[in-house]
C-alpha beads as a LAMMPS data file, in Angstrom:
LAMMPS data file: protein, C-alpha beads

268 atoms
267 bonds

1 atom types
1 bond types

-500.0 500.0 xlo xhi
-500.0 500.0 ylo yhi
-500.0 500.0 zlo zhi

Masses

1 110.0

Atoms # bond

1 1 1 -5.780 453.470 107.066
2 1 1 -3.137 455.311 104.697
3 1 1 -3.783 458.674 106.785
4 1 1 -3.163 456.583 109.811
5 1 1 -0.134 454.717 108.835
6 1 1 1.176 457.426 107.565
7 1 1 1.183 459.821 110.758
8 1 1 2.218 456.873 112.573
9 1 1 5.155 456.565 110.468
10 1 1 5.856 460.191 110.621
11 1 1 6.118 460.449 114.630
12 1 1 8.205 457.505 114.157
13 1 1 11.069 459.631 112.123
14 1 1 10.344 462.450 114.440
15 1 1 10.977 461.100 117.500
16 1 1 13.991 458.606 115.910
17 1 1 15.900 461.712 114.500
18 1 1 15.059 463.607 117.554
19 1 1 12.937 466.461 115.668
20 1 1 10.751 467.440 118.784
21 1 1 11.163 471.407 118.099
22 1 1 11.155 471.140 114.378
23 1 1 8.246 472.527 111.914
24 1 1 7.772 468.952 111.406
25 1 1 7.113 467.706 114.040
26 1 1 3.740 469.782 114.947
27 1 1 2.999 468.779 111.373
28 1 1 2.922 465.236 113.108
29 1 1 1.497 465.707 116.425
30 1 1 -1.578 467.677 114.385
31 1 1 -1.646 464.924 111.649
32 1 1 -1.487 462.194 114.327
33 1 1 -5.012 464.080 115.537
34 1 1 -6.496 464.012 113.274
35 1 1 -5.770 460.426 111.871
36 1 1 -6.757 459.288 115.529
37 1 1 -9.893 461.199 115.424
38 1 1 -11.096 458.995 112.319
39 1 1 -9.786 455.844 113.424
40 1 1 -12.152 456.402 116.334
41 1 1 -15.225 457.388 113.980
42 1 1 -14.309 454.458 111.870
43 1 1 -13.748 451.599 114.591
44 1 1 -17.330 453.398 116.309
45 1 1 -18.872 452.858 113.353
46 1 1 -17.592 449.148 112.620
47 1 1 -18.828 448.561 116.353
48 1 1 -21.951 449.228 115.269
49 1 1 -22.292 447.795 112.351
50 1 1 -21.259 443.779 113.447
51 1 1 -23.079 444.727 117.023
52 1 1 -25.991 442.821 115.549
53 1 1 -24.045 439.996 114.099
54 1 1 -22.479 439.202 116.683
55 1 1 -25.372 439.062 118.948
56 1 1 -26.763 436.314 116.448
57 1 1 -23.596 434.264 116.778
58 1 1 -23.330 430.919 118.758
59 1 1 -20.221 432.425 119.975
60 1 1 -22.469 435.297 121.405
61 1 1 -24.733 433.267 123.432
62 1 1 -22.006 430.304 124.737
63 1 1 -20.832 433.454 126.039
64 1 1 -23.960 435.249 127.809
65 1 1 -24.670 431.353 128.955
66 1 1 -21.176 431.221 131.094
67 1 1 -20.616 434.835 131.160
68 1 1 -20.428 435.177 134.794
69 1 1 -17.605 432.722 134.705
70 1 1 -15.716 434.614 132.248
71 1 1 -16.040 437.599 133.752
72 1 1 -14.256 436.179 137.069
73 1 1 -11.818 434.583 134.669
74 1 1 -10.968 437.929 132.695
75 1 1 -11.105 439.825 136.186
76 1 1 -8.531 437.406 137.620
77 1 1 -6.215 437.871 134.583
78 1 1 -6.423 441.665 134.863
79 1 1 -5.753 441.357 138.410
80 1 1 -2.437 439.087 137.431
81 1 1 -1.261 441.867 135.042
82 1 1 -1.834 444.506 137.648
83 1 1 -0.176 442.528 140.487
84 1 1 3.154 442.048 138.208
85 1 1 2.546 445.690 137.454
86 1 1 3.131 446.936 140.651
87 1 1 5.872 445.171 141.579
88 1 1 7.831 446.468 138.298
89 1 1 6.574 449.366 139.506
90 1 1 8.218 448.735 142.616
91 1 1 11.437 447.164 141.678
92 1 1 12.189 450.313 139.370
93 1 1 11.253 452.547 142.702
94 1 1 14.156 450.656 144.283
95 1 1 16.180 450.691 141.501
96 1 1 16.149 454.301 140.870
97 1 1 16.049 454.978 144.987
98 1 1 12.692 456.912 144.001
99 1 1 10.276 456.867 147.247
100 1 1 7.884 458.272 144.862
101 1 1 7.693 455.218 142.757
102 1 1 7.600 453.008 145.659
103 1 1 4.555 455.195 147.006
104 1 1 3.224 454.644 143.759
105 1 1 3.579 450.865 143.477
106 1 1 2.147 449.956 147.199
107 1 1 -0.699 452.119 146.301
108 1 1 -0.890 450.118 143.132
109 1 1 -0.974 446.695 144.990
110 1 1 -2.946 448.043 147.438
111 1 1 -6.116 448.352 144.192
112 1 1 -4.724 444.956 143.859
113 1 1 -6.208 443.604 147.105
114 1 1 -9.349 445.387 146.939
115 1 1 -10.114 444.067 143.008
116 1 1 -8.721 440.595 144.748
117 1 1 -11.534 441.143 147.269
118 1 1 -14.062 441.553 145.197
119 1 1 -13.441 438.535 143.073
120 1 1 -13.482 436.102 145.837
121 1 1 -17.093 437.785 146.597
122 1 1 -18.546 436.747 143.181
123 1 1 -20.617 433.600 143.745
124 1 1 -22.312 431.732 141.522
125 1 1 -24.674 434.899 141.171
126 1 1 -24.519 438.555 140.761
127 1 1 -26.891 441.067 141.390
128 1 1 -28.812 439.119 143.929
129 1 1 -27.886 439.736 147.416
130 1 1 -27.744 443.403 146.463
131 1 1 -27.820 444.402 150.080
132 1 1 -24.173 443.014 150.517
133 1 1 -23.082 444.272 147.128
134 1 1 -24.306 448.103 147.794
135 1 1 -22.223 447.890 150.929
136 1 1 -18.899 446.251 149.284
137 1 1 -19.841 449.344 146.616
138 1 1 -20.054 452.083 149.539
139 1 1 -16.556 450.545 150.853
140 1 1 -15.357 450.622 147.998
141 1 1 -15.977 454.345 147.359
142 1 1 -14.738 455.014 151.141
143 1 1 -11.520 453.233 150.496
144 1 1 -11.129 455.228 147.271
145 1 1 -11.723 458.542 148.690
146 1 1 -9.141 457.571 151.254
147 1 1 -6.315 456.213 148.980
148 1 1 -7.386 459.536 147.202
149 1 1 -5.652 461.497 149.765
150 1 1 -2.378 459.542 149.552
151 1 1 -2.518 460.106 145.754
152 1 1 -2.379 463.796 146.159
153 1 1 0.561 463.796 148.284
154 1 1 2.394 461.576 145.784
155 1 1 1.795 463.920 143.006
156 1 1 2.920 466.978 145.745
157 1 1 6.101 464.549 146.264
158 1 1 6.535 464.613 142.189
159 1 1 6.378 468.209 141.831
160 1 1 8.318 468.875 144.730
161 1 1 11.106 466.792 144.260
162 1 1 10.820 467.258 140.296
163 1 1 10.876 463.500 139.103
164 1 1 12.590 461.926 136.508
165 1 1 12.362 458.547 135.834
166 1 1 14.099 457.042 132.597
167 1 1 13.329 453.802 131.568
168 1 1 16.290 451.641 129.353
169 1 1 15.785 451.415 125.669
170 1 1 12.129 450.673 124.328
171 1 1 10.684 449.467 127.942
172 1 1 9.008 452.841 128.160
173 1 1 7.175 452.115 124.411
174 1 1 6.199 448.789 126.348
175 1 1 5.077 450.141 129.517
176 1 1 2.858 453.488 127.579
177 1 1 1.431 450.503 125.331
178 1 1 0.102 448.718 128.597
179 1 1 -0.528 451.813 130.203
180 1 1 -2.942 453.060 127.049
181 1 1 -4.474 449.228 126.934
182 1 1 -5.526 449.878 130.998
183 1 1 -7.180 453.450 130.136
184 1 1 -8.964 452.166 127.146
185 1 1 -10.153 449.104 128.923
186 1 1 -11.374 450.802 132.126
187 1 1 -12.809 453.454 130.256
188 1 1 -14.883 451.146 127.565
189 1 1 -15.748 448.748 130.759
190 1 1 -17.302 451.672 132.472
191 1 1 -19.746 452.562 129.904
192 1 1 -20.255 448.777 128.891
193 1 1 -21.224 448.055 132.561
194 1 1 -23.094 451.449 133.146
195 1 1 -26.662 449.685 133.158
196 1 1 -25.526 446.461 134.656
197 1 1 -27.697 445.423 138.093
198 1 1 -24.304 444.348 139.956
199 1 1 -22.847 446.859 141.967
200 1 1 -20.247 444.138 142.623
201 1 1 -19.174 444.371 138.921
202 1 1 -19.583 448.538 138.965
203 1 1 -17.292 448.298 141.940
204 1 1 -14.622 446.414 140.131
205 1 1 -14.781 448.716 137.178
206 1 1 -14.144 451.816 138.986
207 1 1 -11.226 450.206 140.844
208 1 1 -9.745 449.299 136.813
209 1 1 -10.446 452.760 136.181
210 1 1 -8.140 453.923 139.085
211 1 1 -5.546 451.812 138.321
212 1 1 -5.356 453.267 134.529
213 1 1 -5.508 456.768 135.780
214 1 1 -3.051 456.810 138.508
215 1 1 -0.791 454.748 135.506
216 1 1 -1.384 457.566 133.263
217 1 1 0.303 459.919 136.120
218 1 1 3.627 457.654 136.108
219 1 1 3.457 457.276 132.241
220 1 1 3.696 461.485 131.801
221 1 1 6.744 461.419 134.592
222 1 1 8.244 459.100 132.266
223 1 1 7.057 460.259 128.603
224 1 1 8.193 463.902 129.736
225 1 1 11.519 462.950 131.009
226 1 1 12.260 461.054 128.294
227 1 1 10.706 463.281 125.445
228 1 1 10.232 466.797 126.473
229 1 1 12.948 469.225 127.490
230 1 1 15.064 470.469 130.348
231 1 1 12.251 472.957 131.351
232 1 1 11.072 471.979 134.793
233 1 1 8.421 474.462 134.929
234 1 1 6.946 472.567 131.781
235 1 1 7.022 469.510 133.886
236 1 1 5.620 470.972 136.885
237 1 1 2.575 472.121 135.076
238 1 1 1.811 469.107 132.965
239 1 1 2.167 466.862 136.487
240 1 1 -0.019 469.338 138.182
241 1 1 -2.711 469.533 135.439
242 1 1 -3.161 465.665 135.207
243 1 1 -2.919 464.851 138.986
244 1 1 -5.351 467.244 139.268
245 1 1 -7.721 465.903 136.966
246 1 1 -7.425 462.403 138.217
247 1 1 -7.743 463.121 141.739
248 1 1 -11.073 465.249 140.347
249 1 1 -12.172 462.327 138.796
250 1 1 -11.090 459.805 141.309
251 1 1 -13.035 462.097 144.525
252 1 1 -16.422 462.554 142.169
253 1 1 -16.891 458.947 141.777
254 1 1 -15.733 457.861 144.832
255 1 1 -18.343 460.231 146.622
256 1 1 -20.573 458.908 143.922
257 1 1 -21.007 455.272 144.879
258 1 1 -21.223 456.441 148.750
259 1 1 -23.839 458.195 147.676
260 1 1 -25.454 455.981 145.247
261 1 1 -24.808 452.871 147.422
262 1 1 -26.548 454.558 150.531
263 1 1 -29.738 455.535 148.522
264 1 1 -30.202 452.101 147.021
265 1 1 -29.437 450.719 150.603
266 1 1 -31.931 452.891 152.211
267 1 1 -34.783 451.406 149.728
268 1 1 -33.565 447.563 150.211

Bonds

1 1 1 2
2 1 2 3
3 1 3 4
4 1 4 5
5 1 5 6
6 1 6 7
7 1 7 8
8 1 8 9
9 1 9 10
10 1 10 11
11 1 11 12
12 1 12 13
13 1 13 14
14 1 14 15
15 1 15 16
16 1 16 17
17 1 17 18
18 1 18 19
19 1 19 20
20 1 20 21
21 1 21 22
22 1 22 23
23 1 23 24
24 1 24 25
25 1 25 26
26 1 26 27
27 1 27 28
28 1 28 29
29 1 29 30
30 1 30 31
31 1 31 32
32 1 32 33
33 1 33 34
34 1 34 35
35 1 35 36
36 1 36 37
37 1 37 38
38 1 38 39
39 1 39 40
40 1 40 41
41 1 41 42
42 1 42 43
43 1 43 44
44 1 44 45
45 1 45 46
46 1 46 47
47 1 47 48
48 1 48 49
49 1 49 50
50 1 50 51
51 1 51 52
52 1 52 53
53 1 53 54
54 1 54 55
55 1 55 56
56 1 56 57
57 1 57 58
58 1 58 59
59 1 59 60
60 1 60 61
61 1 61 62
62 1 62 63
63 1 63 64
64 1 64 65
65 1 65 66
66 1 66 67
67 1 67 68
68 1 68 69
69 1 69 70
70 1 70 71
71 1 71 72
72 1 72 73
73 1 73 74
74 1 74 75
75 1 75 76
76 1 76 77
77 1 77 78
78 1 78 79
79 1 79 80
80 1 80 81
81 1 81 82
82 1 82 83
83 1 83 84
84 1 84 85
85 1 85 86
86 1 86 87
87 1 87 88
88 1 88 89
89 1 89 90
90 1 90 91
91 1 91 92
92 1 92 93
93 1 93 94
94 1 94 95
95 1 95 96
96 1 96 97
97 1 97 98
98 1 98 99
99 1 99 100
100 1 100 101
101 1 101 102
102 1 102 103
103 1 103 104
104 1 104 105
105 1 105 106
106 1 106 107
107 1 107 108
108 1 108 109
109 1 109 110
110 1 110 111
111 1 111 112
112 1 112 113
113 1 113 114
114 1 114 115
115 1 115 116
116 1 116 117
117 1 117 118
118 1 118 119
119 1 119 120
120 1 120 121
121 1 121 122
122 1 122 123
123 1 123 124
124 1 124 125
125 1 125 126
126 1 126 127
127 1 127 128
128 1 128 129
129 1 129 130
130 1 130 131
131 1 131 132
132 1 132 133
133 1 133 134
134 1 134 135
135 1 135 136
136 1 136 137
137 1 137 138
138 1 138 139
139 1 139 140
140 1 140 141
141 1 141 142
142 1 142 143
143 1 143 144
144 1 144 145
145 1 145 146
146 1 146 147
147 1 147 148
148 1 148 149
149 1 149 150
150 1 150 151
151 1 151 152
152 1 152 153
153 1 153 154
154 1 154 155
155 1 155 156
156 1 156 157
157 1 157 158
158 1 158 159
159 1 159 160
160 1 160 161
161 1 161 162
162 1 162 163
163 1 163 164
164 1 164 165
165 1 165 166
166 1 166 167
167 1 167 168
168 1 168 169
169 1 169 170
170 1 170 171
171 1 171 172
172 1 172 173
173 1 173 174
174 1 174 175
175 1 175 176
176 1 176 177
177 1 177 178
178 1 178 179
179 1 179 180
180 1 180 181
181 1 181 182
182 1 182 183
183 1 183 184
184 1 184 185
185 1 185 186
186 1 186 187
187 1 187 188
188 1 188 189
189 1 189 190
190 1 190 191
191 1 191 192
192 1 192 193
193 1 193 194
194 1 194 195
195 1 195 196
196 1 196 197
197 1 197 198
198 1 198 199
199 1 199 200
200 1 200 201
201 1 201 202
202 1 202 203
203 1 203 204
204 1 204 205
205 1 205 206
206 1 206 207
207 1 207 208
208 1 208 209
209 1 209 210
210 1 210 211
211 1 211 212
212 1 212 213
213 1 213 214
214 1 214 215
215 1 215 216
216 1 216 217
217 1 217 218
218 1 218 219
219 1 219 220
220 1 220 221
221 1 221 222
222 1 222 223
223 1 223 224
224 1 224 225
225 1 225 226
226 1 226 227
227 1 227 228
228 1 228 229
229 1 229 230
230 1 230 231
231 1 231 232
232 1 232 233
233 1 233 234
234 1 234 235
235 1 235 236
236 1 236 237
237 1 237 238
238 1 238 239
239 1 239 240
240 1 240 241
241 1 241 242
242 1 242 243
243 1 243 244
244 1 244 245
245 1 245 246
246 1 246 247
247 1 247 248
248 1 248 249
249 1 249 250
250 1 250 251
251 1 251 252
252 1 252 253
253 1 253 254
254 1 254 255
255 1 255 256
256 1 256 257
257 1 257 258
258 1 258 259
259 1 259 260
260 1 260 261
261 1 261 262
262 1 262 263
263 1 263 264
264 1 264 265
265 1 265 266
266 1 266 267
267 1 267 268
């Protein structure tokens, strides 16, 4: 916790005094590595340890008794973040006259509508009529695979019209603190719901985990403009890299629940 605070502390005073290119601030960035890297191992290993506990709590099992309900409750709550999300997203598009940020936030509310549809089709029940889930999951993938081709011409749009987007005084710490949150979530719902028998649920998940990647995208726009240098070619590259890795991811598991949803639907 010292290591961590510490680092922490240190990128503070680097990027306060505006020591990007100093000696001491790769002394940072590498500390900040490494005291991530253990706070990882640590809260991994603190996971496991009260994993059993808290199975054994009444707290536990009022929740696996109503945990369908919850589920549509925390779903609908994510949905309300990401709906006033987007249309931040959209009002700074206008704002800054950016037609790449207003690309970005329709495609944004347009995840919306699809995570809106699939909590108005959890019943009472999941992973019962899995005939009708498998297909919401297939149209889901189809729909993603689609919206996958308007996300690669909004990253060509970035690169090509070289982006900036500056955000007044600490909304950017604000907006990469939400942005990390969405990431995180998606990324710990996707392995948490990995073995669950709902492809309604597995649908939803991959939709969270499209939000926080395409978020990430408008986060390094902003985190580079704000923190890096002049050099456009630097910007260029780092845009390129990550849009290319989430489209990459975004195509593979798109074409993965077509896939998966049509073999399961072949055997129903």
């Amino acid at each position: 916790m010292v290591l961590f605070n510490v680092a922490f502390g240190l990128l503070i005073y680097v990027f306060s005094f505006h020591l990007e290119n100093t000696p001491l601030a790769y002394v940072s960035y590498l500390l900040s590595t490494y005291a991530l890297i253990i706070f990882c191992i640590w809260f991994f290993k603190i996971c496991q340890f009260s994993n059993n506990a808290i199975k054994k709590s009444k707290h536990y099992n009022l929740y696996k008794k109503h945990e369908l309900l919850i589920t549509k409750i925390f779903l609908a709550l994510s949905l309300f973040l990401n709906f006033v999300y987007g249309i931040f997203k959209l009002g700074t598009g206008i704002y800054y006259m950016s037609w790449w940020f207003i690309t970005f936030a329709v495609y944004y509310l347009i995840l919306c509508l699809m995570k809106l549809s699939i909590i108005k089709d959890i019943k009472n029940e999941v992973g019962i009529d899995l005939k009708s889930e498998y297909k919401k999951l297939r149209l889901t993938g189809i729909t993603l695979l689609f919206l996958n081709l308007i996300l690669t011409g909004m990253i060509v749009l970035i690169i090509k019209q070289n982006q900036e987007i500056n955000y007044a005084g600490f909304i950017i710490y604000i907006v990469a603190l939400y942005d990390f949150y969405l990431i995180i979530s998606a990324i710990i719902n996707v392995i948490k719901y990995r073995k669950n028998h709902s492809p309604l649920l597995a649908s939803s998940k991959c939709i969270n985990l499209t939000v926080a990647m395409v978020s990430m995208i408008s986060l390094e726009v902003a985190m580079v403009s704000e923190f890096g240098t002049n050099d456009s070619e630097f910007k260029i590259l780092m845009t390129s890299i990550m849009g290319f890795i989430v489209c990459l991811i975004n195509t593979v598991m798109s074409i993965y629940m077509i896939i998966s949803a049509n073999k399961k639907l072949k055997n129903i």
